[in-house]
N, C-alpha and C positions, 0 to 999 in steps of 0.2 A: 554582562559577561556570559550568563549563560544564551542569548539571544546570540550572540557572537561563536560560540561556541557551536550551535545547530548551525548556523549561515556557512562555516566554515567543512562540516562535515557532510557536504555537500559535493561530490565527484561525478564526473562524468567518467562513466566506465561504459563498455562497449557504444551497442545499437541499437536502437529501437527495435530493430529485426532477432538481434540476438534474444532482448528481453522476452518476446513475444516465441519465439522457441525453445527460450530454457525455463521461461515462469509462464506465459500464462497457457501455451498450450499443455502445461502439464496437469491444469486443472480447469479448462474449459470446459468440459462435460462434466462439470459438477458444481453445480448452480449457489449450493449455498460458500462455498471459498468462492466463488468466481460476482457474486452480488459485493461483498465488502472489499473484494479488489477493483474492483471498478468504481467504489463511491469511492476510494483512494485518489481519487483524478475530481472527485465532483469539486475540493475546497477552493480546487483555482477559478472553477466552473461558476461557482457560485459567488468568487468572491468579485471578479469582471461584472457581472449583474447584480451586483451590491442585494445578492440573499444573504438567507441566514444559513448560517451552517446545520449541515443533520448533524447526528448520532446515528452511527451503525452499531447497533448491541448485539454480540458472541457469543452466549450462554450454552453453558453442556458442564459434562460431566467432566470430572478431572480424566488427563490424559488422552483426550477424544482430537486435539490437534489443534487448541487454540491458540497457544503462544504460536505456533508454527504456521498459520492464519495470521499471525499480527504478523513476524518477521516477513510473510509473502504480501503482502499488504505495502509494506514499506518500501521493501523495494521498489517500486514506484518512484519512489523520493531520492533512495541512495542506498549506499551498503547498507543491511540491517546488522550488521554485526559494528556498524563503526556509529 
């Protein structure tokens, strides 16, 4: 149920173009959000060449912008609010 549940909340909403102007040119000059949004693309990467998966670890201080790093991260994938 819950596998079903992610497979489902899966939308195609805009463009590839739009993505790339509204998320990641807003953080392209800043390497460490711009490193774990792009290993956001390696799991399919890696899963065609039957590797293994990383771990990208996030660490800091409270309120430094981590959740807001994962919700930019996702987007990749889908709405991060849904």
């Amino acid at each position: 149920m819950g596998e079903q549940q992610i497979l489902e909340s899966f939308r195609v909403k805009g463009t590839v173009e739009s993505w790339i102007e509204n998320v990641f040119n807003l953080v392209k000059d800043h390497p460490k959000a711009v490193f774990p949004l792009l290993a956001s693309f390696a799991s399919v990467i890696f899963h065609e060449y039957d590797m293994k998966p990383i771990v990208v670890d996030v660490s800091g201080e409270s309120s430094r912008g981590k959740s807001g790093l994962l919700l930019l991260c996702s987007s990749v994938w889908g709405s991060p609010k849904e």
